[in-house]
N, C-alpha and C positions, 0 to 999 in steps of 0.2 A: 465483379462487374466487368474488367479489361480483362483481355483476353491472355494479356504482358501477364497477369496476376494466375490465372491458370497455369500456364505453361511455367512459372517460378514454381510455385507453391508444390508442383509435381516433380519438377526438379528436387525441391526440401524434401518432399517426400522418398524418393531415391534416397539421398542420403541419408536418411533417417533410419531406411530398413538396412542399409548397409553400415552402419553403428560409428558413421564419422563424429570429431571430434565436437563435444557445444560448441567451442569456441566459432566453428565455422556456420555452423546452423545460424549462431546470431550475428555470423557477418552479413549471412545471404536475407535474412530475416531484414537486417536493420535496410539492408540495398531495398528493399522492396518495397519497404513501408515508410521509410524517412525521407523527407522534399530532400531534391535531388541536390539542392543548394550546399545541407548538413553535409550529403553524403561525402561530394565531392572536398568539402570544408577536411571529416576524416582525413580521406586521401592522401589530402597533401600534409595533413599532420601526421599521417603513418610513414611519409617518405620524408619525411624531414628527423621525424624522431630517428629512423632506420638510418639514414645518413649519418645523424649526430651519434648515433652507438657506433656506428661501424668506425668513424673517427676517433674515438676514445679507446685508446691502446690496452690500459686497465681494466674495461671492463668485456672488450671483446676480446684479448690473448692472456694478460695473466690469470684476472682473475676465472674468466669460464674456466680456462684451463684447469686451473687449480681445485675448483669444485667440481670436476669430474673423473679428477684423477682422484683426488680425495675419496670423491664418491666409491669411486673403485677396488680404495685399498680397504674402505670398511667391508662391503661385501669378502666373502670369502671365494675364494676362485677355486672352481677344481680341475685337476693335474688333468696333461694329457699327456703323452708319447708320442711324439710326430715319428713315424716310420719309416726309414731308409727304403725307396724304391727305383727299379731299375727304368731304365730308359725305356721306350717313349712316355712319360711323364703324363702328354694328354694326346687324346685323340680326334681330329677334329670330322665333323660326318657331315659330306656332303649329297644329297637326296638329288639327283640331276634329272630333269626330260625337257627335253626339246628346249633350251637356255644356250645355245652355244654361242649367243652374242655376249652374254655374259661372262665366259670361263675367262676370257684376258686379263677383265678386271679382278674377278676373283683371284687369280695366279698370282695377281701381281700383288696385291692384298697379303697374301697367306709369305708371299715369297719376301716383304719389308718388313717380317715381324722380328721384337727383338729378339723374343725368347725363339729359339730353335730347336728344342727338343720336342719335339712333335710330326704326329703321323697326319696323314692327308686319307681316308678312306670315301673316294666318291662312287657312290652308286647307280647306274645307269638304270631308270625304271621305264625301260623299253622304246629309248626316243626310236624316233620314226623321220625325224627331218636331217634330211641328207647336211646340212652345213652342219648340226649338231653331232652327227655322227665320225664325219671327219675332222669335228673338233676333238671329240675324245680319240680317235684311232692317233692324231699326234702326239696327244698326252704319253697316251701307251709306247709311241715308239722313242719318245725323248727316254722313256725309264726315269721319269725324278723319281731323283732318293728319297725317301718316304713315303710316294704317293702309291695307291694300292686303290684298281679301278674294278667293279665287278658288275655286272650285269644279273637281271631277272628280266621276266616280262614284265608289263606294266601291272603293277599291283598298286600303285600309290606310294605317298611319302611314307606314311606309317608303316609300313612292309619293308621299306627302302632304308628307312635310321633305322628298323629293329635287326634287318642282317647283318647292317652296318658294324650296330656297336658288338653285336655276337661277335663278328672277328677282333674287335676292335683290342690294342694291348696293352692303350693308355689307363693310368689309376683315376683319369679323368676324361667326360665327356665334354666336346663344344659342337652342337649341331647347328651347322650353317648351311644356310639356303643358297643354293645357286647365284639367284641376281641380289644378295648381299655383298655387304664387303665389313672390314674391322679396321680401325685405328692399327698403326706398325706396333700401338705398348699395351692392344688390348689382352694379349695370351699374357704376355707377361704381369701385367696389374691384375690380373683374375688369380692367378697364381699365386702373385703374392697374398693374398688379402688370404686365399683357398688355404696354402701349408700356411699360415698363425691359426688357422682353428681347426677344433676338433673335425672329426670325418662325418658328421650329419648336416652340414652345412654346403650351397648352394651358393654362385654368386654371378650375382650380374651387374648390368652399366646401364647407364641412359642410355636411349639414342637417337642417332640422327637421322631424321626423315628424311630422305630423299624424291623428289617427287614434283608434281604442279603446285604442291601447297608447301615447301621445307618448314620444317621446325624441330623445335628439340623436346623430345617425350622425354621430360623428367621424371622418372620409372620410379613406385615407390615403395614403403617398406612392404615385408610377405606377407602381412596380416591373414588371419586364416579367412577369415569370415570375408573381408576385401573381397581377399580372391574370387571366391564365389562367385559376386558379382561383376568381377571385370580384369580382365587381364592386365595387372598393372605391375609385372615384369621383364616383360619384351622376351628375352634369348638369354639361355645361362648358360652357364660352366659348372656339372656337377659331378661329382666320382661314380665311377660305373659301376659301383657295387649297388648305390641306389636304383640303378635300373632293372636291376638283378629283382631286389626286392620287392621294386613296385610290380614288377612284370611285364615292363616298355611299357611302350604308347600303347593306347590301347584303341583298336577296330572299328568301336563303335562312332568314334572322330572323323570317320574318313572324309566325311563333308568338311571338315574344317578343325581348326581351332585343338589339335589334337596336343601339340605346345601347352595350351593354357589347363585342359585337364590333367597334363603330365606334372605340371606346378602343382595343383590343386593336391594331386596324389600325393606325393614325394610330402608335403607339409602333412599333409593327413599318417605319413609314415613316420614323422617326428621329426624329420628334415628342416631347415633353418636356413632361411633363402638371406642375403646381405647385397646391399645396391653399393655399387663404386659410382658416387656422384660426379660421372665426366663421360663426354658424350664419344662411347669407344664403339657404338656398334653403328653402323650404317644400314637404313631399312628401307628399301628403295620399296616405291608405292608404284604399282603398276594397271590402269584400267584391265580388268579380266583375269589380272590372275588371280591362285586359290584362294588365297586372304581376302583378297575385294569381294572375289563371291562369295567366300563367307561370312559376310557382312551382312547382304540380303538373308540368310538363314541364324541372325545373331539369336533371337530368341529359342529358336528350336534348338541348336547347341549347346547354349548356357544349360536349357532345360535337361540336355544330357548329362553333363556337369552336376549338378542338381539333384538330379537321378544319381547318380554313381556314389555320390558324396556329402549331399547339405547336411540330412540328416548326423552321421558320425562328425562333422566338423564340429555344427552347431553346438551337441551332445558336449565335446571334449575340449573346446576353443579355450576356455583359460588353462587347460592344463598344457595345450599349443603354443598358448602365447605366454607362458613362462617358461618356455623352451629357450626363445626367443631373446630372455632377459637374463639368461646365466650367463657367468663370468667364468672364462676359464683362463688355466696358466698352464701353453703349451711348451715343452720342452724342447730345443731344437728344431724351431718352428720355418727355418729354411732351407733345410739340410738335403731334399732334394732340389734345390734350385741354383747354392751357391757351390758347383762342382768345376765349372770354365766358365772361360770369357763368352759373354756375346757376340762380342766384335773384337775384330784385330784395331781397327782404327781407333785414333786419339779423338777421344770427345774431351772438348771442356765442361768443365762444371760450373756453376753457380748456383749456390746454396740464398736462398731469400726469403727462406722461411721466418727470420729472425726481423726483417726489415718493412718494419710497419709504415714507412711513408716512402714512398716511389712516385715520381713524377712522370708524365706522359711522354717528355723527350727520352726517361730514359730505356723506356719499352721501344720508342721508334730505334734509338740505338741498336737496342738489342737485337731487334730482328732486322737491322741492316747488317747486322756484324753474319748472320746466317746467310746474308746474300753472298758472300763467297763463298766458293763449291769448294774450300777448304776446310770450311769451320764448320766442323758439330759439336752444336752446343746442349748439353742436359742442364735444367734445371728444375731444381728442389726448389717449391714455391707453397707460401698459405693458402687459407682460401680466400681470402680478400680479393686475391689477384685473378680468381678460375675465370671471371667474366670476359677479362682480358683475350686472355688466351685459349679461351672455347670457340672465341670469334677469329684469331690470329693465328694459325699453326702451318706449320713450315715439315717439309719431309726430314731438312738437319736439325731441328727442336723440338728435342723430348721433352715433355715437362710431368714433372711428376708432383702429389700432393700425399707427401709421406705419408701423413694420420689418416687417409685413406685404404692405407694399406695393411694395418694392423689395429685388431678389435679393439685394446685395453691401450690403443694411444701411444704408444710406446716405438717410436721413430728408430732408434738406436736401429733395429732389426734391418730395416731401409739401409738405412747408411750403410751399416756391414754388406747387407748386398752388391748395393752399386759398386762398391769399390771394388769388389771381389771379382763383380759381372763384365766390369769393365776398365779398359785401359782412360783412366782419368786425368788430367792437368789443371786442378784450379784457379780459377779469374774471381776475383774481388769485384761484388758490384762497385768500388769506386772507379773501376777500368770505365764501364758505362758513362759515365759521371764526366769522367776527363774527353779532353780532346783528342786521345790517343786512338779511340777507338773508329773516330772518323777516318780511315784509311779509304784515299781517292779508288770510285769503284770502277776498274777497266771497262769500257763498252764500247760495240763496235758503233761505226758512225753512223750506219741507220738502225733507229731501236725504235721501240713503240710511243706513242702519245703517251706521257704521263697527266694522267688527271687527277688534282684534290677536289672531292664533293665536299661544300661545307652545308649544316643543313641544323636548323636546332632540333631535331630529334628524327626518330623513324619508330611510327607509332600504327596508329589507321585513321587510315584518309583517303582523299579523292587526291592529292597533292604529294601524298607519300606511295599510295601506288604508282605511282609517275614516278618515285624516284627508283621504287622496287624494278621495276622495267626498265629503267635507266642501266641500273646495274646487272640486272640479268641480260639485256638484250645486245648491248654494247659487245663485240667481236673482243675476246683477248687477244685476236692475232695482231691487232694495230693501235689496242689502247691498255692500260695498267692504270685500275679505276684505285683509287683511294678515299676512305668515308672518315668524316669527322663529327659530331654532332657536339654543340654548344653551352646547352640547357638540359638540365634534370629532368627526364622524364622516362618509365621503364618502357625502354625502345623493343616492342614487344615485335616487331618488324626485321631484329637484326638477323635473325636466322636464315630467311629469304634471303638475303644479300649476299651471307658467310664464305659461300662458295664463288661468287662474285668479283667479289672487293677482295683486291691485294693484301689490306690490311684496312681495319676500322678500330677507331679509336672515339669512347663514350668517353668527352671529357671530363665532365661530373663526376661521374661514374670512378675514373681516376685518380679522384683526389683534385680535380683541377677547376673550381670553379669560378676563381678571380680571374675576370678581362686581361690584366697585364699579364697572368701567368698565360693564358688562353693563347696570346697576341706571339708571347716568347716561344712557346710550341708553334705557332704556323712560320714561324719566322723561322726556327730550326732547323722544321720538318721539309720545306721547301727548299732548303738550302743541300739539306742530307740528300735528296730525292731528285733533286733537280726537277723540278715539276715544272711539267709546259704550261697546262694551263690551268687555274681558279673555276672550277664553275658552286656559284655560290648562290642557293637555295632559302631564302629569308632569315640569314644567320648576323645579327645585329653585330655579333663581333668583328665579322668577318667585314663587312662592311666599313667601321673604324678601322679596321686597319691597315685599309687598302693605301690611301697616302705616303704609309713610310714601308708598304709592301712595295709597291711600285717604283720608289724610287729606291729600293734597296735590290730591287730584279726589273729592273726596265723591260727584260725581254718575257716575263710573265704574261699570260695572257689573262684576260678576266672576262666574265661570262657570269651575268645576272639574270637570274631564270624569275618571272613573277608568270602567276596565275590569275589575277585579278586584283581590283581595288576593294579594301573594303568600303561602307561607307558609314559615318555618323549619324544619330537621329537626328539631326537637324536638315543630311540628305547630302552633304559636303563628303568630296571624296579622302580617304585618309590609306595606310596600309602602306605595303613597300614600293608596292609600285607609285605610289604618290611621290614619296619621301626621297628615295636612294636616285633618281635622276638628277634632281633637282639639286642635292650633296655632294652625287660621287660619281656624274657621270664623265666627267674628267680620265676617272682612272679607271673606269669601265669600256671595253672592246667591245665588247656584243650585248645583246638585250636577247633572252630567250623566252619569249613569249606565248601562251596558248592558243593564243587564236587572234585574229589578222583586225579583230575591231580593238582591240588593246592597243595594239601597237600604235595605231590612229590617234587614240585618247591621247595615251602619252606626248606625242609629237605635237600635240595642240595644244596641253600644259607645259610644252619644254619646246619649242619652236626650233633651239640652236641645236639639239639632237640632230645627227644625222639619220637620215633616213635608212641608210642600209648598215646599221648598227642595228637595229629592229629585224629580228628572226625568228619569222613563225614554224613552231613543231608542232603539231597538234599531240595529244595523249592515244594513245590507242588500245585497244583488246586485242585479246586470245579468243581467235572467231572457233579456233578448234577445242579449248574447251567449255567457252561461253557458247555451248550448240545446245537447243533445247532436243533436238536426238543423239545425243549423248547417252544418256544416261537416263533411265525412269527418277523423277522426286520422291523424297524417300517419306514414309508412310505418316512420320509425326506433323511434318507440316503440309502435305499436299490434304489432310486432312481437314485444312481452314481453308480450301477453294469450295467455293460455294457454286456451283453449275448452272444456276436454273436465275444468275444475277451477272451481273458486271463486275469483274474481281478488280479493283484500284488499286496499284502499290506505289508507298512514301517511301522512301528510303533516307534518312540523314536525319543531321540536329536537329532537336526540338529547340530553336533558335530564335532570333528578331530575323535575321537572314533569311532563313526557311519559310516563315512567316505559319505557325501554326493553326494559328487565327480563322488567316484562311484559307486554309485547307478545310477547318469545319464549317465555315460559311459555302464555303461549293457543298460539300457534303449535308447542308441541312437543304439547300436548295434544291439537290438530286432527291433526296427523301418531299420534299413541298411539292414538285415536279411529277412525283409517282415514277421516277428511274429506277429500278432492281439494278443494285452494286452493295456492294461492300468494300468498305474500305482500309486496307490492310496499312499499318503504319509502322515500321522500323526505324528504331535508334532512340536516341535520348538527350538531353543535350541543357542548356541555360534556359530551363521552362518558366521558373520559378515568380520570374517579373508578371508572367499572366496565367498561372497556373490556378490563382483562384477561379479568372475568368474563364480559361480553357474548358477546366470541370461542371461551370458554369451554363458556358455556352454548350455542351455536348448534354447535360439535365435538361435546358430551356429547350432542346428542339428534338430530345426524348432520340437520342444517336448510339444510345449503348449497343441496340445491337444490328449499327450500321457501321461503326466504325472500331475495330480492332487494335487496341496496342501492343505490342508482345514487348516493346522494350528493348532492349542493345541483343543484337542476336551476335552469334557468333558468325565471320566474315565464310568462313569455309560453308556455310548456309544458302548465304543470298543466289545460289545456282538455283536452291529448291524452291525458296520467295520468288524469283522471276520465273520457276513454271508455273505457278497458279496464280500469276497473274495475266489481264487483258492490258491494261493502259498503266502506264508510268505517269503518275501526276507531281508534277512541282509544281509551288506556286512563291518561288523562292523571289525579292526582292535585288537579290543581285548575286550574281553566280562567276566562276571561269566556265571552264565544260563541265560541268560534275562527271564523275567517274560514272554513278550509278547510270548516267545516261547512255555513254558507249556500250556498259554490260547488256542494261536494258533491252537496248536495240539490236547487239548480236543474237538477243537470246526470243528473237520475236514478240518481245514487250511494244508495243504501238505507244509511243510517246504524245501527251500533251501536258504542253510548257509552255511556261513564261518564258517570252523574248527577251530575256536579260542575256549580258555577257557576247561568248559566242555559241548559245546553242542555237542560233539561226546557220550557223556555217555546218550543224549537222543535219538539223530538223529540215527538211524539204518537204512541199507540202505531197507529194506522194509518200509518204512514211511517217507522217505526223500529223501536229497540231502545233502553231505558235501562237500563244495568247497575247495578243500587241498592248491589251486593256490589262495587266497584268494586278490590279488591283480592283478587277469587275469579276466577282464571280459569274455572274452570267455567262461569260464567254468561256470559261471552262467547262458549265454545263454544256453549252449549245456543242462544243466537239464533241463531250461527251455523247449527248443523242444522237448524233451521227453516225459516232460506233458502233452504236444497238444493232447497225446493220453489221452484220456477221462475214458477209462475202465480203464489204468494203473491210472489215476488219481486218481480216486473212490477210489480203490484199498488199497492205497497209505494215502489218506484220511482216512479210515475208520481203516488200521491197524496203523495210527501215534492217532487218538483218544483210541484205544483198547490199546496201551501202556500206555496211561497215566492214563486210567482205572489200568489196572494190577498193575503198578509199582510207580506209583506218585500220589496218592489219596490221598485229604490231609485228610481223614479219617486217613492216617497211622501216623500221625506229633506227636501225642501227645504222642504215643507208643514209638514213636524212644528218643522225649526229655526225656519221664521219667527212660528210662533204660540208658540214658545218665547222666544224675544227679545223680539218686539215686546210682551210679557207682562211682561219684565222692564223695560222701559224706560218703561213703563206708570207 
């Protein structure tokens, strides 16, 4: 019946033919079919359970431990022979054309790594652009030691890595792309993991997207049949005798995607691919390059794949995927790797693998102790802590996760390494712990704006993209942001920021969820940091403990950012901005507000507020990639714009706020009316209170095939939802600016809204519609039929994107914060 229910159901379908595990079929099943109330009910019992295990020592270190080592020793393991091999150990193959803005980063990439026995073989496949050419002619005349640069005409990548590794003298390949880069420990953690196993084995890392969208592609096991249908290994490290075998890359790729059939092959040859769970490869996302356009050709490729392979996978997959499941016991499993040091220099160590409870001050420590360009620090750490330090990494902290590095578990192998690889000096985490470590840190007298964000989570929102732009948009030449979040929740946001934020610290997440202990870390960490100023984002704790903040750093500055009030069914206003003026304006400097009729509100429930405490920023977009010529919409959903009607899109909770209700009372009125639309609706939210009536109201006025739900879509989406749409409808009860409304409107979406909040400070009536009856549907109709006109549409459309060009570019964000701070610090 909904259209939410197609679009899943064919999603389950995918997985299905792709042979993923029940367990997840009947999570997606249960998401689909269970009131939203259960679902969410799950949820928080799956994040509460996972909490309470990961807190119990016994049965997340000793005991798994001990039933998989056990597990291990019953199986029988068979012998290898690790082989003595001469230098260059690997080879790394770089495919170049016309990238010469990139080679800096690359160099400098390839030139921080730890491990150093290695060749550099770039291939030049016939640039033609003059800056790229007298990038490599400097290469060539510096002569680095290992590097070896060779030229063809333009034939492609596949032509460019198969002459490559022909010369190539490494007993291993790493083929990297130009505008990539690698972690300084990715050669060396590939290596290790590479000599503990046998020579038909492959390995690769997650990685980190770089890009308009960052995130972290958690890369997963080789499964044979997986592969098939989707590349889910990123970039490997494998022995060159494989390529031998397979017979390289192969031709028929040249559109694309020649990577993911070279994986497919190598498994199909008996090959045993292994992921290093930590995010070592950097994947930079580029409009136009070959990858992007090989996206638009994803089916016709795969089909090639398909072609070359399904059949013999299909055929022989369990005899693949017991490949996959042998144990073996290799002999001399590092003995090409522990031959010299890596470095002359003194690294300290600290070993944490053994230490199941760590506190948040003592990770702040830790990576204050790296801010002196004296101290490099390695450490050996579990995995409890990888979350930590995926988001915190420093160029002097290595960190390493032993049991990642060898098959059958077995650390000892690690340790012999390091010690061997490097000139070591151990530190006790009780060093951390004591006062010792706080050593006063030299700075000159003008330094940057220190800023702590506190915030209870970074998730999706209209309020957390605001914070995402906060921290991307913010200049590091005059500020040093720092992230805090509060409260439990997977801050599926943090990756955007990582590259951002100095440092971000997931209190929960840490072990740290009691207030007092919370209150002792800002108390700390501010004092370590010397932080200029608080800007504090609806974080309940951080508010308590502003009182004995402020009189313990007088000269702190504080900064409370609200978005709106919420309000009660009774219509009474309640939320932070109600609450925190009226508390804690005392120890509050600024008020950072979203728009200029907030501020008003406040000052007339708080009279003794100063007025120019009160500072409007508005939220802003990305007009350059919110542009509806950008990019064509891609074929699965530009498929639900209906031409020959009026396309509607909802965007956001299915809430009391949102007012769902009436959203289908306009919607049955446009259908009474005889209006052609449809009504496209996104997201999901607390329905449940009227969800009998909703389903109700949507049978009584026979709306099934007026109004569409597809349900929570993925955020990297709504670029495609806002081209097949005509009009943005809210008919929300009480707003800030909503996000969806600036995207909207860059994206030629013609807005009609309720006059709540400050969407009148966007909405002008040449670019819109403000509905002042916000509880008459009629008056949503009546703008509606006015749109019918197609020229006023356009019209309409193109001066609501030219506003947000002129006045909301978040080009301007960083201008507005910095004359906003450096005004309070004044």
């Amino acid at each position: 019946m909904l259209a939410r229910r197609e679009v899943t159901l064919n999603k389950i379908l995918a997985i299905l033919r792709r042979e993923h595990s029940l367990f997840y079929i009947l999570r997606s099943l249960a998401h689909l079919l269970l009131p939203l109330i259960w679902v969410n009910r799950l949820r928080r019992w799956q994040y509460a359970l996972s909490r309470n295990f990961r807190r119990q020592k016994f049965f997340q270190r000793d005991f798994v431990r001990w039933f998989f080592s056990s597990q291990r020793s019953w199986v029988q393991k068979r012998p290898f022979q690790q082989k003595k091999f001469c230098d260059p150990l690997l080879s790394v193959i770089v495919p170049f054309y016309n990238q010469g803005d990139c080679l800096d980063a690359l160099s400098r990439s390839l030139a921080s790594q730890t491990f150093r026995r290695f060749e550099v073989i770039l291939v030049d496949d016939g640039s033609c652009e003059i800056s790229a050419r007298e990038k490599l002619a400097a290469i060539e005349q510096e002569q680095r030691s290992g590097w070896l640069i060779l030229h063809q005409k333009n034939c492609g990548v596949i032509e460019a890595r198969n002459q490559a590794i022909a010369r190539a003298r490494g007993k291993y390949i790493f083929p990297l792309d130009s505008d990539d880069t690698i972690a300084p420990t990715f050669l060396e953690k590939s290596l290790l993991l590479l000599e503990s196993l046998p020579d038909h084995y492959f390995v690769y890392s997650w990685s980190k997207v770089v890009g308009p969208d960052p995130c972290i592609w958690k890369t997963e096991k080789s499964d044979p049949v997986n592969l098939l249908h989707e590349n889910c290994l990123g970039v490997a490290v494998f022995p060159r005798q494989a390529w031998v075998e397979v017979g390289g890359y192969n031709s028929i790729m040249k559109e694309g995607y020649e990577d993911w059939e070279f994986y497919v092959n190598l498994i199909r040859h008996g090959y045993v691919g292994r992921v290093i769970p930590e995010a070592l490869y950097h994947y930079r996302v580029q409009e136009g390059s070959r990858n992007h356009q090989a996206e638009d050709s994803f089916i016709e490729l795969r089909q090639n794949i398909h072609d070359l392979h399904l059949s013999y996978v299909m055929r022989h997959r369990r005899a693949l995927r017991r490949l996959a499941r042998h144990h073996y016991r290799v002999a001399e499993p590092l003995v090409n790797m522990i031959t010299e040091a890596n470095s002359e220099k003194l690294f300290f160590w600290l070993n944490l693998v053994t230490e199941a409870s760590l506190s948040p001050i003592f990770f702040s420590r830790l990576l204050f102790f790296v801010e002196d360009p004296q101290n490099f620090l390695i450490v050996s750490v579990g995995k409890q802590w990888q979350p930590f330090f995926l988001y915190n990494q420093h160029p002097r902290l290595h960190v390493y996760f032993p049991e990642n590095y060898h098959p059958e578990g077995d650390s000892n192998y690690f340790y012999n390494y390091l010690q061997s690889a490097y000139k070591l000096e151990k530190i006790e985490p009780e060093y951390f712990r004591s006062e010792a470590s706080l050593v006063d840190e030299r700075r000159p007298e003008k330094r940057k704006l220190r800023i702590l964000y506190l915030a209870p989570w970074l998730i999706t929102g209209g309020a957390d993209t605001m914070t995402v732009d906060w921290f991307q948009q913010l200049a590091p030449a005059w500020s040093e942001k720092y992230f805090v979040t509060t409260l439990a929740r997977e801050n599926l946001w943090l990756p955007k920021i990582a590259d951002h934020a100095k440092e971000i610290y997931d209190l929960p997440l840490l072990g740290c969820s009691d207030q007092t202990a919370m209150i002792n870390f800002l108390f700390d960490f501010i004092a370590l940091r010397k932080i200029d100023l608080l800007h504090i984002m609806n974080s309940e704790v951080a508010f308590k403990a502003l009182p004995r903040l402020k009189e313990s750093f007088p000269g702190l500055k504080v900064v409370a950012q609200f978005h709106c009030f919420d309000y009660l069914l009774d219509g009474c206003r309640t939320g932070y901005a109600f609450t925190v003026p009226q508390l804690y304006d005392d120890f509050i400097d600024a008020y950072n507000l979203e728009y200029d009729r907030l501020g008003e509100e406040i000052h007339e429930l708080n009279p003794l507020i100063k007025k120019d405490k009160l500072k409007k920023i508005y939220g802003r977009v990305d007009g350059v990639f919110y542009d509806p010529r950008r990019r064509p919409g891609v074929p699965e959903i530009m498929r639900f714009r209906q031409k020959s009607k009026l396309n509607l899109l909802f965007i956001g909770r299915l809430d009391r706020q949102k007012q769902p209700l009436r959203l289908l009372a306009v919607a049955a009125l446009l259908r009474a009316k005889k209006i052609p639309f449809v009504l496209h609706v996104i997201g999901e939210g607390n329905l449940e209170s009227q969800k009998k009536e909703f389903f109700a109201e949507m049978r009584r006025h026979d709306l099934a095939e007026y109004v569409c739900l597809y349900g929570e879509q993925p955020l990297s989406s709504l670029y495609d939802w806002y081209l097949i749409a005509d009009i943005l409808l809210l008919t929300s009860d009480w707003e800030g600016v909503p996000m969806v409304l600036y995207q909207a409107m860059a994206m030629a979406v013609v807005p009609v809204v309720a006059e709540v909040g400050g969407v009148a400070e966007l909405v002008t009536s040449e670019c819109g519609y403000l509905v002042l009856e916000r509880e008459n549907p009629e008056a949503y109709v009546a703008a509606i039929r006015e749109l019918l006109d197609e020229k006023l549409r356009q019209e309409m459309a193109s001066a609501a994107r030219q506003r947000m060009l002129d006045h909301f570019s978040l080009a301007g964000l960083d201008r507005e914060y910095k004359a906003f701070y450096k005004g309070l610090i004044k």
